[in-house]
C-alpha positions in Angstrom: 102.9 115.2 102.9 101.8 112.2 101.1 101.7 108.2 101.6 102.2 106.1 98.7 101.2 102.2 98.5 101.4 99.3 96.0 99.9 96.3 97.0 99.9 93.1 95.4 98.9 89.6 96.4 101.3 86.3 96.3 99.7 83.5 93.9 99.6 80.2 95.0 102.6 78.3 95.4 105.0 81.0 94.6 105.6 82.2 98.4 109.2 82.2 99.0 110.3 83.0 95.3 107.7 85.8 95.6 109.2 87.0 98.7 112.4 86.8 96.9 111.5 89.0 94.3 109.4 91.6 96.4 112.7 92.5 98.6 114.7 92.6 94.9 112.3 95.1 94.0 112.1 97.3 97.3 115.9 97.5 96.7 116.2 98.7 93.3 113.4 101.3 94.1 115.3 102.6 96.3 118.7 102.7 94.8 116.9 104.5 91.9 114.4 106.5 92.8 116.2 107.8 96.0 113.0 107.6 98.2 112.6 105.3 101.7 110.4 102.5 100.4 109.2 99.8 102.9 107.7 96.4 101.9 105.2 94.9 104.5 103.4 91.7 104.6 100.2 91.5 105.7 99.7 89.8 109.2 96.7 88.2 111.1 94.3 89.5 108.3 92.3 88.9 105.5 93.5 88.1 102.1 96.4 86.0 103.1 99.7 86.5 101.1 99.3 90.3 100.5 102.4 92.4 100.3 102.7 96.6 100.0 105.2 99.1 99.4 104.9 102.3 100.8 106.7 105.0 101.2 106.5 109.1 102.6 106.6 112.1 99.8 106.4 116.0 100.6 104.9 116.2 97.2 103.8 114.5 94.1 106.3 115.9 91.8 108.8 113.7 94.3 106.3 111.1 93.5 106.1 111.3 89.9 110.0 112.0 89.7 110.3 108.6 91.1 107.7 106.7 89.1 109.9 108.2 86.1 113.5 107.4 87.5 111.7 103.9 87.3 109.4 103.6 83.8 112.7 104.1 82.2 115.2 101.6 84.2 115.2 98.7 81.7 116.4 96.7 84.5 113.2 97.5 86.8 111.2 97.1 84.1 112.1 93.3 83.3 111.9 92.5 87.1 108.2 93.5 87.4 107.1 91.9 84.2 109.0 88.7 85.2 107.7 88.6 88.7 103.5 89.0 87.6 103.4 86.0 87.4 104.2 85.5 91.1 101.3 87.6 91.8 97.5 87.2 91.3 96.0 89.9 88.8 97.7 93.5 88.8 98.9 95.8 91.5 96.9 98.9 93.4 98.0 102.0 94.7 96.8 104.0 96.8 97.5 107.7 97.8 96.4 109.7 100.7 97.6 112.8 102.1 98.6 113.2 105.7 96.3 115.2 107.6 97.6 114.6 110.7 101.1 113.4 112.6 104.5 113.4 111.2 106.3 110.3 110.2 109.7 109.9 111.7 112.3 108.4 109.2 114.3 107.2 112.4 111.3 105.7 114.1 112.5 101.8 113.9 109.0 100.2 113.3 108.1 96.4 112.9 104.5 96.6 112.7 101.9 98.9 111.8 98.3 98.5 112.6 95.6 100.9 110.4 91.8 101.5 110.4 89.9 102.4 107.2 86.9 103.7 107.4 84.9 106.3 104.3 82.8 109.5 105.3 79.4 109.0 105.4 77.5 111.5 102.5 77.4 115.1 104.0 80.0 114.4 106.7 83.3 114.9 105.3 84.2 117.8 107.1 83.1 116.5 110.1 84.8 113.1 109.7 88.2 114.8 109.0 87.8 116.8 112.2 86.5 113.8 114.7 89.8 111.9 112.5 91.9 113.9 114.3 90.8 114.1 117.1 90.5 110.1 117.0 94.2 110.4 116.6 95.2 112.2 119.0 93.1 110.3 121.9 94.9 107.2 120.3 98.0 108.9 121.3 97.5 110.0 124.4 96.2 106.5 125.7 98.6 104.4 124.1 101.8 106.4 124.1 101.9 105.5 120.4 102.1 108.0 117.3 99.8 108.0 115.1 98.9 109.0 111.9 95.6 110.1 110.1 95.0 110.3 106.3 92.8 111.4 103.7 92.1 109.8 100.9 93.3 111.0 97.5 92.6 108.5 95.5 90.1 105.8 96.0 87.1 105.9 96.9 85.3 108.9 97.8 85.7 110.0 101.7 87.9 107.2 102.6 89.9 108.4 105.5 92.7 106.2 107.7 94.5 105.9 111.0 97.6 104.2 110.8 100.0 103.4 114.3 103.6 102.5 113.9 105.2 100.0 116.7 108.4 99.1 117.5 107.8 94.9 117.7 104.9 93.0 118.1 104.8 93.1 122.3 105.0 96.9 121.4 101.4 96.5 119.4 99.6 94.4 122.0 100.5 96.5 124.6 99.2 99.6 122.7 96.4 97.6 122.0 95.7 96.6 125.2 95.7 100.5 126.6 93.6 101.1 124.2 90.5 98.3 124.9 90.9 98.4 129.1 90.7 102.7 129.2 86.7 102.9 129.4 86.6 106.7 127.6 87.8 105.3 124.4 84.8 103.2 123.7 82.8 105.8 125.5 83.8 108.3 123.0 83.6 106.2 119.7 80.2 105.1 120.4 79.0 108.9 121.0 80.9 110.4 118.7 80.9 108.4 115.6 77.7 107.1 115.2 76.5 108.8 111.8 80.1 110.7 111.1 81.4 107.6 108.8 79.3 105.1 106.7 77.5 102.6 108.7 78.7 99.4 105.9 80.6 97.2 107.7 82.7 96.6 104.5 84.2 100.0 104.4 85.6 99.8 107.9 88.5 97.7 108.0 91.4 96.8 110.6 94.5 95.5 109.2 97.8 95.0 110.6 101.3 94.6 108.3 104.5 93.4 109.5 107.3 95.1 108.3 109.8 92.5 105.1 112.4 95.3 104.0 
């Protein structure tokens, strides 16, 4: 299984009309390509006003069916073009492949929080395994699901955990579990040191709040 993502960042002065267009878009996607596709806003993080789609596929020719459906729907087509200059500069996607967890479709989820973090050089089979495993503690302390991905496009190594919560007292409280159970920091400092790249640039935390 495979997640997909677009994001795209509001210009200046174009918030609401942006917003407008961005939940037009996630609807016509979805009428034509078939496919669940969630638009999420970016929330207590950097680069203010930035906005993705995303959306689970078993496969990429489900993916590439889709991104068909859409190159030829005249209608789509004129909606994007018209709404770049909302934007600033051009899209990116992203696509990584779910290594572990399952998403479930009737999961009602609000927020998501992720970690990004890229295999150090010589470490990729160890940083997929201790990814798991990362997950799964995640899990167990929180009560949360959680999901971990690899990278398939992108840079080299990049690797993610991604949780899903129900509302935002659902995240702090996850949170929370997470910062006051002693064996999780425990473990990250013994475990991780030298398994993913030490630049602090490549390890992000982000959190996304959930438009249409």
């Amino acid at each position: 299984m495979y997640l997909f993502s677009r994001r795209v960042r509001i210009a200046g002065g174009h918030t609401r009309n942006a917003m407008e267009w961005a939940i037009g878009q996630t609807e016509k996607v979805n009428r034509i390509t078939g496919l669940q596709v969630s638009l999420y806003m970016q929330l207590f993080s950097p680069e203010v006003g930035v906005m993705a789609w995303s959306t689970f596929v078993p496969d990429l020719a489900t993916l590439e069916a889709a991104g068909d459906k859409l190159n030829v729907d005249d209608d789509f087509v004129s909606a994007t073009d018209k709404g770049a200059a909302l934007l600033v500069g051009g899209a990116d996607d992203t696509l990584a492949q779910v290594v572990y967890g399952e998403p479930d479709p009737n999961r009602q989820i609000e927020y998501v929080t992720t970690v990004r973090a890229v295999c150090a050089t010589g470490s990729v089979a160890r940083g997929l395994e201790l990814g798991v495993d990362l997950a799964q503690r995640v899990e167990k302390i929180t009560g949360t699901p959680s999901l971990f991905l690899a990278d398939v496009t992108g840079m080299y190594g990049g690797v993610g955990w991604a949780s899903g919560h129900a509302n935002v007292q659902a995240m702090e409280a996850a949170q929370q579990k997470l910062a006051a159970d002693p064996s999780w920091a425990k473990y990250v400092d013994k475990e991780v040191k030298g398994t993913y790249a030490d630049e602090p640039s490549l390890t992000t935390q982000l959190i996304y709040r959930r438009v249409a």
